[in-house]
Phi, psi and omega in degrees: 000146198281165195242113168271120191275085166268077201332312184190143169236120166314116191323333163300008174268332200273305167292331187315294187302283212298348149317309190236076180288354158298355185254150182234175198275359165294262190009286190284323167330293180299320158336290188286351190259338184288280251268324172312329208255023170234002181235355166312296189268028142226051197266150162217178171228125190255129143265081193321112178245161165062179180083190195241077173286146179204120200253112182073013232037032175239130182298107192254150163284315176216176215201115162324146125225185172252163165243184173204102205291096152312321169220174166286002172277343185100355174258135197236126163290121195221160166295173170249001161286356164252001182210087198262130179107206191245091159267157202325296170210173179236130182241126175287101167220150196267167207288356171252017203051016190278131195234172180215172193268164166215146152224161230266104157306292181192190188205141172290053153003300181306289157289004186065039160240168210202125177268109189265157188225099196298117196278338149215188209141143136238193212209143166247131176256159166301166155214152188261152173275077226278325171270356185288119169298134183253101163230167170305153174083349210264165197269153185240178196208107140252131195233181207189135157259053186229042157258281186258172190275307172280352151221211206220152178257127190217136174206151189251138208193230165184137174323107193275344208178150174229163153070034178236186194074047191070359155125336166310009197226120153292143183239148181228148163261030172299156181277085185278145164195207167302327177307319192267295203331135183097309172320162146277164160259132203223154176265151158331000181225014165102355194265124141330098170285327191190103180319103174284154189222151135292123185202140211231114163302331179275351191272053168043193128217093177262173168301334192281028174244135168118342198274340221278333220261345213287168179069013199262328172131033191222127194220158194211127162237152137254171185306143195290352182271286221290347194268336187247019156267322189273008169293298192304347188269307176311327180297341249240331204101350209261075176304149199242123185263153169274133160335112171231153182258314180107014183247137158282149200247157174280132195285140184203179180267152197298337171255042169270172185261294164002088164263110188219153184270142200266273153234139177283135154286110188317143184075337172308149173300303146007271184304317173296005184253013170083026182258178221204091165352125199088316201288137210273186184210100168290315197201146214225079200075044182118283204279099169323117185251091187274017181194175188296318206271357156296304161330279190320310201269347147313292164328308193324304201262025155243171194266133155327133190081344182256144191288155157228149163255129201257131153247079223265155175230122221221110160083256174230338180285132161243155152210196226230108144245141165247141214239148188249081185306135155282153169296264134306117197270156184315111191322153186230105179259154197252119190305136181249132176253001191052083176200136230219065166348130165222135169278131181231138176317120189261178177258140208275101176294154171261357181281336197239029170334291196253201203295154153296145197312303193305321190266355171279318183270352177271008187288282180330316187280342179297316195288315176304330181280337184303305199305311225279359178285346198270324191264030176076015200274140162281139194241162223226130173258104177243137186283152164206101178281185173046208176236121164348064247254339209247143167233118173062031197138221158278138175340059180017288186301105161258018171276184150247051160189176188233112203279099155307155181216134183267108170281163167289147178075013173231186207268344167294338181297328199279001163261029181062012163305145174309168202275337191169127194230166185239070189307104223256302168204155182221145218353067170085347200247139195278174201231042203303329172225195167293314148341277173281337163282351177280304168324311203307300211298302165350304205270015177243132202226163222282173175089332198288160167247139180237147173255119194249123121296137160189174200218154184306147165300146188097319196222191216210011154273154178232146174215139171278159162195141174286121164261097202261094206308147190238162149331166141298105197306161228264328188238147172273121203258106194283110193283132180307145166326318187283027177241335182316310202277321160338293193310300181312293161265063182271166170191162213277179180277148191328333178261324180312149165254111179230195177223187188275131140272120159248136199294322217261347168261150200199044175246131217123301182286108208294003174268350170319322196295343176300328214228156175257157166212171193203123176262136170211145186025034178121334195224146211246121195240121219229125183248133204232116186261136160260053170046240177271007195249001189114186160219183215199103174258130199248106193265155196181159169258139172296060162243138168280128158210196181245016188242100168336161223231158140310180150242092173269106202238097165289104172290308206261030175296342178314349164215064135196139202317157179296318187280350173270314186295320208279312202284342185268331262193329168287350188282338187255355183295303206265331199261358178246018166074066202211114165255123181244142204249150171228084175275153184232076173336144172314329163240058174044016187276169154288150213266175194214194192288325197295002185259327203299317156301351145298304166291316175306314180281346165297315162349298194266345132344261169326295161331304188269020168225336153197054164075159163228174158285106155282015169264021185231035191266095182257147172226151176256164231218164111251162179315319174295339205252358196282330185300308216279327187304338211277311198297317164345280180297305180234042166270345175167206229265125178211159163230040168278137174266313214215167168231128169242123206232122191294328195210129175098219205199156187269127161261188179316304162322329198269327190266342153355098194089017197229124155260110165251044188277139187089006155240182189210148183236126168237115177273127168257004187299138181226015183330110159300156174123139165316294182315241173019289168332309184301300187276351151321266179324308165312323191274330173265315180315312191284314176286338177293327183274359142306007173075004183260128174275122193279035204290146164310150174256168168319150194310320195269309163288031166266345175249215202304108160252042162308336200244209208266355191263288177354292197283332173302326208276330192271305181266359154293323212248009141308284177339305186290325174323296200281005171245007181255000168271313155308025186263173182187000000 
């Protein structure tokens, strides 16, 4: 008799009995014991070899994982989470070990699954059931071949939930993990309810979201109808990719009824069907789209090629347009003048006390979509395009311009613009704030020439000039002492009101009271307790200035010392404007996804005690650390711009589905070797045609950063990073 591995049995079992005292737990034993011995045997064990599987952020040579047998031909249904890449083989083995090869018919990119086709054999295929009902509460089976060949590894639960994950999932709280994925999930009377995956609202799409969730009691399959409908597409050969359409959302809180378009991406399906910035998006199939995540998690679950009908309202007019989705929109290269926004600290109104709504709840929904993953809320994939303009009030700019700094090296020096400028209007559109320039700047691609007004800081003559806009650049560019020092006296324009910001004083202030702080040389050292969620140490310069600060947010800092980060990091807090965060977990460890309502809330910390730029809010990174930077940033509504990731790389899956324009990934990894080199080059290919600028590091942080000049050079070339996404 076969040996059942039972991971857990759920305290709902425990209530089950004392409901039903006739049933006992040999009852429901034997029970759970029927319905595995009627799905066994078309249960397998794959073996992965090779490819870029990664557990935790470790790279494994090979990988368990389960199927599921579909036809008598040998074809199997599997997760795409063990066969991320390209690998070497796939090996089959059957409920007698006998094993044989397979190969990867295609892959479902959307639902995560992959039709595998076993090359001899013989095969029990599932079979689905057409009348069987999925409802809540009812008992689960996930069951996994990835101890043994021969029997099945199990735990149990009950359906907790339908129709999540974009409406695509069933969810159960049986304890899912790497054991089970590729398995079924099954009901008390023997049927296959459903294929488990790992799956995530915050995970993009690599395969690996979602995995972060295992064993927590939140699990995901999809239904087994919709997994061998989307098997008939797959034989064809064909992988079936997410849909993209091509629009940006007007930044908003996740539940307004305001749905309005920000911007079409040129060339974008969107655009051939003739939308149009401003136009509001009423109804989607059908479906009333009373908020951003209904459109989204609509989009969500469709396939490249397949149509949606938008029902949009333009004015006072409504109509009907249908859009044809894609694999991928056309790289969008955005024209670069080298001219460098610096946001400066405005002065504190008593009319404009406290925050803005807008940018407080998108603070809010970002910190809240990290929590909502323990309690099961699907987060709303929302863009929060340009730049966020209102911090601690009203729009900073009570002016008619916007004060600029000319970098070295960009195509404005070469027209004898001053060193620091005023910016008035640029090809007609006035550019009165961060705002109305952000609008302007959209419309310039590279070859075009803008025409700038703007006048010396000081003096009330204006003068023009033809720019002729270039690509973006290719390298992160060591911004010069004069530009530095510019940065340092910058000051608002001549109408404007600001006051001196300083990062590091915060006396007074009652949100303060959480934290000690301390100046040491030059740097202002400031500590934050979050209760059960960790702490946050926070480094700044004791300089008072007038330029909102950055956000540098280190993951991966858990093993180094506090006096080695002041010393590589305190030489860029003053001269690039830079508050750099150090989250800490309760138990000093390294942080993992189980963190992210930790950075968020350090984030919103910060913001709310003494404003940031948010469009220099960046987090650094290591490879283990890379999965959780990525969900940060485009897992939902965040107002993280960039990720600077020290070592490895994004693959493709991962950057997949992701519109990032107004963000930046700058990979330093500098791993010699062809390979390395390859995927590198693959890995900047994927984020630039993802609209994300992908810069190359300087020439010089290309060599050994083993030692303390390396390193110095790496976080120099951050610094510079993080003032150069705000550039155009």
């Amino acid at each position: 008799m076969k040996t059942l591995q039972f991971n857990c049995v759920l305290p709902g079992l425990m209530l089950y009995l004392l409901a039903c005292p006739s049933t006992s737990g040999d009852d429901l034993g034997e029970a759970i014991q029927a319905a595995i011995r009627r799905v066994e045997p078309s249960i397998v064990r794959l073996r992965v070899i090779g490819g870029e599987q990664s557990v935790d952020g470790d790279t494994v040579q090979s990988l368990m994982t389960t199927g599921i047998v579909i036809s008598e031909d040998g074809e199997i249904l599997t997760s795409q989470f063990a066969l991320e890449g390209n690998p070497e083989a796939v090996l089959v083995e059957d409920q007698s070990c006998k094993r044989t090869n397979a190969t990867i018919v295609a892959t479902d990119s959307v639902r995560r699954i992959v039709l595998l086709k076993a090359k001899e054999g013989r095969w029990t295929p599932a079979v689905a059931d057409e009348k069987h009902v999925v409802e809540v509460g009812q008992w689960s089976i996930a069951l996994g071949r990835f101890y043994a060949a021969e029997s099945s590894s199990v735990s149990v639960g009950i359906i907790s939930a339908l129709n999540r994950i974009h409406g695509m999932a069933i969810q159960t709280d049986a304890k899912v993990s790497l054991v089970n994925y590729g398995g079924p999930l099954v009901s008390l009377n023997g049927k296959i309810t459903g294929i488990l995956v790992p799956l995530s609202p915050r995970g993009g799409g690599s395969a690996n979201s979602g995995v972060e969730w295992y064993d927590s009691g939140i699990g995901f399959a999809i239904p087994l109808k919709d997994a061998l409908a989307s098997a008939e597409k797959l034989r064809s050969g064909q992988n079936l990719k997410p849909g993209r359409i091509g629009i940006r959302l007007v930044s908003a809180g996740a539940f307004d009824a305001n749905v309005v378009v920000d911007r079409v991406s040129p060339g974008s399906p969107a655009a051939s069907a003739g939308l149009l910035r401003g136009d509001r998006i009423l109804a989607i199939d059908g479906l009333m789209v009373e908020r951003s995540s209904v459109l989204m998690e609509s989009l969500a679950r469709h396939y490249a090629g397949d149509s949606v009908i938008l029902k949009i309202r333009r004015g006072q007019e409504e109509m009907t347009q249908t859009v044809e989705l894609v694999e991928s929109l056309p790289p969008v290269s955005q024209g670069y003048l080298g001219l460098l926004p610096i946001r400066l600290a405005r002065q504190a109104e008593s009319s404009d006390a406290a925050p803005d709504a807008t940018e407080e709840d998108a603070i809010k929904d970002a910190e809240k979509g990290a929590d909502d993953k323990k309690r099961s809320l699907d987060i709303p994939r929302i863009r929060l395009p340009g730049i966020l303009e209102k911090i601690g009030g009203a729009s900073q700019e009570i002016g008619d311009s916007v004060p600029l700094i000319v970098l070295n090296d960009a195509p404005t020096a070469a027209q004898i613009v001053p060193a620091g400028i005023e910016l008035l209007s640029l090809n007609g559109a006035s550019t009165s704030s961060l705002a109305e320039l952000s609008i302007a700047v959209d419309k310039l691609v590279p070859g075009s020439v803008a025409k700038i007004e703007y006048r010396v800081p000081g003096e009330t003559k204006t003068e023009t000039a033809d720019i002729t806009a270039v690509s973006r650049l290719e390298n992160v560019i060591s911004l010069s002492d004069t530009v530095l020092e510019q940065i340092q006296r910058s000051r608002p324009s001549s109408a404007a009101k600001v006051a001196v910001h300083n990062a590091a004083d915060t006396s007074g202030d009652p949100a303060d009271k959480a934290a000690s702080a301390a100046r040491i040389n030059g740097v202002s050292r400031r500590e934050f307790n979050f209760e059960e969620r960790g702490r946050c140490v926070v480094l700044s310069s004791s300089n008072s200035s007038p330029v909102m600060p950055g956000i540098i947010i280190l993951l991966s800092a858990d093993k180094t010392s506090e006096e080695e980060l002041v010393r590589r990091w305190g030489p860029v807090l003053t001269s690039h404007c830079l508050t750099v965060a150090i989250p800490q977990n309760p138990e000093s460890s390294r942080l993992t996804t189980d963190d992210i309502p930790l950075v968020m809330t350090t984030i919103r910390t910060l913001v709310s005690q003494g404003g940031a730029d948010l469009q220099r809010v960046v987090v650094v990174a290591d490879r283990p650390q890379a999965s959780m930077a990525w969900q940060c940033t485009f897992g939902g509504p965040s107002t993280i711009r960039g990720i600077a990731l020290t070592d490895g790389w994004f693959s493709s899956s991962e950057i997949q589905g992701v519109e990032g324009a107004g963000h930046s990934v700058f990979l330093l990894d500098a791993t010699a070797g062809g390979q390395a080199k390859a995927l590198r080059e693959l890995s900047r290919k994927s984020l630039n045609d993802a609209g994300l600028w992908a810069p190359l590091p300087t020439v010089s942080d290309a060599t050994d950063k083993t030692d303390d000049a390396g390193e110095n050079r790496s976080v120099r070339s951050i610094a510079d990073w993080s003032m150069l996404i705000r550039s155009f």
